[in-house]
MIMARBA-88390 format. One record per residue (C-alpha): residue in one letter; x, y, z. Coordinates in steps of 0.5 Angstrom, whole numbers, plus 500, padded with zeros to 3 digits. Example, Ala and Ser with C-alpha at 12.3 -4.5 7.8 and 13.67 -1.06 7.14 Angstrom:
<nuzas>
A525491516S527498514
</nuzas>
This chain:
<nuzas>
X477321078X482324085X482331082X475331082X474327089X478333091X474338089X467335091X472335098X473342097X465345096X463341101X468344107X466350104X459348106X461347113X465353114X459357111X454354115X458354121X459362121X452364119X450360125X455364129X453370126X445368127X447367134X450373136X446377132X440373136X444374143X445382141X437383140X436379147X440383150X438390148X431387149X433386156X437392156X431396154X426393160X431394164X431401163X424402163X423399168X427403173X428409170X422410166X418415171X425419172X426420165X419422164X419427170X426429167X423431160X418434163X422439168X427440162X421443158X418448164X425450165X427453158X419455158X421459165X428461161X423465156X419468161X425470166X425477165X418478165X418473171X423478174X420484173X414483177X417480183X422485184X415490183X412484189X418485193X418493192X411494194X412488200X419492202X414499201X408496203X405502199X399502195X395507190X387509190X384512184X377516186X371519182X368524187X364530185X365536189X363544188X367548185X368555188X367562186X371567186X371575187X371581184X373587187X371594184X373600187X367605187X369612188X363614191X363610196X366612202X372608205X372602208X366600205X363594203X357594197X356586194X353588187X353579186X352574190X358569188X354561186X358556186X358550181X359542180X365538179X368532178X376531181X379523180X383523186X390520188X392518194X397514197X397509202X403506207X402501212X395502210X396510212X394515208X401519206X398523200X393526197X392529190X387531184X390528178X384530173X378536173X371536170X367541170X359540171X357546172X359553171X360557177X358564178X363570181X361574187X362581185X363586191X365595190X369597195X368605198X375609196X373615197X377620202X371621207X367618212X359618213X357617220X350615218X348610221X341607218X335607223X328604224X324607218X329608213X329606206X334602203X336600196X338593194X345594191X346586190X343583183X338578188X337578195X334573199X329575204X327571211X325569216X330571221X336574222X340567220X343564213X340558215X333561215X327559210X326564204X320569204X322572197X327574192X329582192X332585186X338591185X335597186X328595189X326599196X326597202X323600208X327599215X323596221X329593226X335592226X339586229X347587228X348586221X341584220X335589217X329587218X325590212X318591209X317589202X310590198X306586203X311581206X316582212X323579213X330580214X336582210X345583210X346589211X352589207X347588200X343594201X345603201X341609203X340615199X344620203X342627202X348631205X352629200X349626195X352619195X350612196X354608202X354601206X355599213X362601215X366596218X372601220X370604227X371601233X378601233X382596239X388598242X395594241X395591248X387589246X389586240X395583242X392579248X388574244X395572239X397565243X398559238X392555239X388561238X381560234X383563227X375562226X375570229X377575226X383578229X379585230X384590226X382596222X384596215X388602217X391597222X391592217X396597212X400599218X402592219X403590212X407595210X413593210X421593208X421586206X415587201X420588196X414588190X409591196X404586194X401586201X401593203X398594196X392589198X392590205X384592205X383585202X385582208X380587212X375585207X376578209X374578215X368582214X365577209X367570212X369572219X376569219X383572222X386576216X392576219X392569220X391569213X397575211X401570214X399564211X401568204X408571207X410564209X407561203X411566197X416569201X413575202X411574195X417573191X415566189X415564182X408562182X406570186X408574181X406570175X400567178X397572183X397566187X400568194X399561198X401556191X394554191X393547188X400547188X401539190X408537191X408532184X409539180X407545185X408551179X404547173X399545178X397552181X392556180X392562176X389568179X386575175X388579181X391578188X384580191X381574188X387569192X386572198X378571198X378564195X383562200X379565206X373562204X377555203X379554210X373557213X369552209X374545210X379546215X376552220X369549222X366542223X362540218X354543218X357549221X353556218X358560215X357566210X352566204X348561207X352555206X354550212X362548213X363541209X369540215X373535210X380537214X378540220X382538226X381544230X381551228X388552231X394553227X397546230X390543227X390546220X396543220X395536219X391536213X394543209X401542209X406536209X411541213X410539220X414546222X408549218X404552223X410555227X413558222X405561220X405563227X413567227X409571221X403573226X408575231X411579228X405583224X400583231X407587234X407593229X401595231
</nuzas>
């Protein structure tokens, strides 16, 4: 019976100790969850918003960290073009594309005489330009792409080499004959005038005036005035066909060197015979005479597009070193025409014949640097003037070359020439 007694006793704190610990444990665990709970509010209450913020800015940063080349490459771009303040302009324009000039040798022409057999046409282009700006001032300018619309139509010109002279000299009453394959007839003596009718190689003409380089002629029943340069007589002395000769009126050195200062029009010519203009370039330092093999060029030149030759013959001394250049003798090209500084020898024109750059770099600077624009000029056009700033050599300066000692270097080349006469 006591045995027993002391079992039940036994369970019973058993009971108590099991009761009393599992209370504990519940009050803990209670007292555990209470303070979590209050942890928890506590912590949204005062850090919620932070840590939010916190996630967020975390998330833009590894967002920005992906980026960061890209990001970095565009400033630095930013920054370069802030730091240069330069921009790029692309442009579509069209623009007339020059002819160029053939020049024939004729041996039955007397020497120094001119006879057009074509008239040159010029045809359409399309040029994408780009041009460079720094501070909003234009630093450069360059043709990146050409597209031709229309074709252009050369001009074709004999030359006299005969080893004579004819004096003749065409009168009132005279017939003359078209030697150009057409001929505008007009109104007055004057590219600009209206149109009458169009003459053809070979047609006659009969003289009635004569005004300077003008004849004014009957032909059919019409009346009105042509270039004597497109028209010959039949001479019956010797049998041959001759034009106006140029070659004459010879001026003396002290003459022609009284008009050389370094503003001096260069929309003049320079007034020298072509015996004048081989004299002064025949020259020692012409090692592939180039130039003394041209020399009549630079006469016919002046003849055609009232420019000063030698200007022009300094301009292509200066620009080939007397035409020893890479682009002169590979390209025919005395003047590195079209040879932008981006890559001067691949983007210069090339040239069948020294005539042909001699006469097409005349007509450039007479049509855009030498005249204001609407000025009359040769074969009826007018001047477009896009670079005129005078036609001094300080004025084509500004808009031919980059080199700002140009012009005086181009003058040294004229002094020199206008000093062998």
């Amino acid at each position: 019976m006591e045995a027993k007694d002391k079992t039940i006793k036994k369970r019973i704190k058993k009971r108590k100790i099991h009761k009393k610990v599992t209370l504990k444990n519940i009050i803990i665990f209670l007292a555990f969850i209470i303070s979590l709970l209050y942890i928890i509010i506590f912590y949204n209450f005062y850090f919620a918003r932070n840590d939010v913020y916190a996630k967020e800015t975390i998330s833009n940063v590894e967002t920005i960290k992906m980026s960061e080349a890209k990001r970095t490459d565009i400033e630095t771009k930013i920054i370069q073009n802030i730091n240069s303040n330069q921009r790029e302009e692309y442009s579509i324009q069209e623009e007339e594309l020059e002819y160029l000039t053939q020049y024939k040798n004729n041996s039955t022409l007397p020497k120094g005489t001119i006879q057009v057999l074509q008239e040159g046409r010029e045809g359409k282009q399309e040029i994408t330009i780009k041009r460079v700006y720094e501070d909003e001032i234009l630093v450069s300018e360059e043709p990146i792409k050409t597209k031709i619309i229309k074709s252009a139509i050369n001009k074709v010109v004999e030359i006299g080499t005969a080893n004579y002279r004819d004096n003749y000299k065409v009168k009132k009453g005279d017939t003359l004959y078209v030697t150009s394959d057409r001929l505008p007839v007009r109104y007055e003596p004057s590219e600009q005038s209206q149109k009458v009718t169009t003459v053809f190689k070979g047609n006659e003409l009969k003289v009635l005036e004569i005004n300077g380089d003008w004849y004014k002629i009957s032909y059919a029943d019409m009346t009105g005035y042509v270039k004597s340069e497109n028209t010959t007589y039949l001479n019956n002395t010797n049998n041959q066909t001759t034009t106006t000769d140029f070659s004459n009126s010879s001026k003396t050195k002290t003459q022609l060197i009284g008009k050389l200062t370094f503003e001096m029009n260069l929309n003049n010519p320079s007034g020298l015979t072509l015996e004048q203009f081989k004299k002064v370039l025949a020259d020692s330092k012409d090692k592939n005479k180039i130039f003394e093999n041209n020399a009549q060029y630079f006469y016919y030149i002046e003849q055609q597009y009232n420019i000063n030759g030698i200007f022009i013959a300094a301009v292509g001394i200066h620009e080939s070193a007397w035409g020893t250049s890479k682009i002169a003798n590979n390209k025919n090209n005395l003047f590195g025409y079209g040879a932008y500084d981006s890559n001067p020898y691949n983007k210069a024109y090339s040239f069948s014949s020294y005539a042909e750059s001699i006469d097409l770099i005349a007509r450039v600077f007479v049509k855009y640097y030498l005249n204001p624009k609407g000025t009359n000029i040769y074969g009826g056009e007018k001047a477009i003037g896009s670079y005129y700033n005078g036609a001094t050599l300080s004025g084509v300066n500004k808009k031919y070359a980059s080199d700002k000692n140009w012009a005086n270097s181009v003058y040294q080349h004229m002094k020199y020439l206008y000093n062998k006469l």
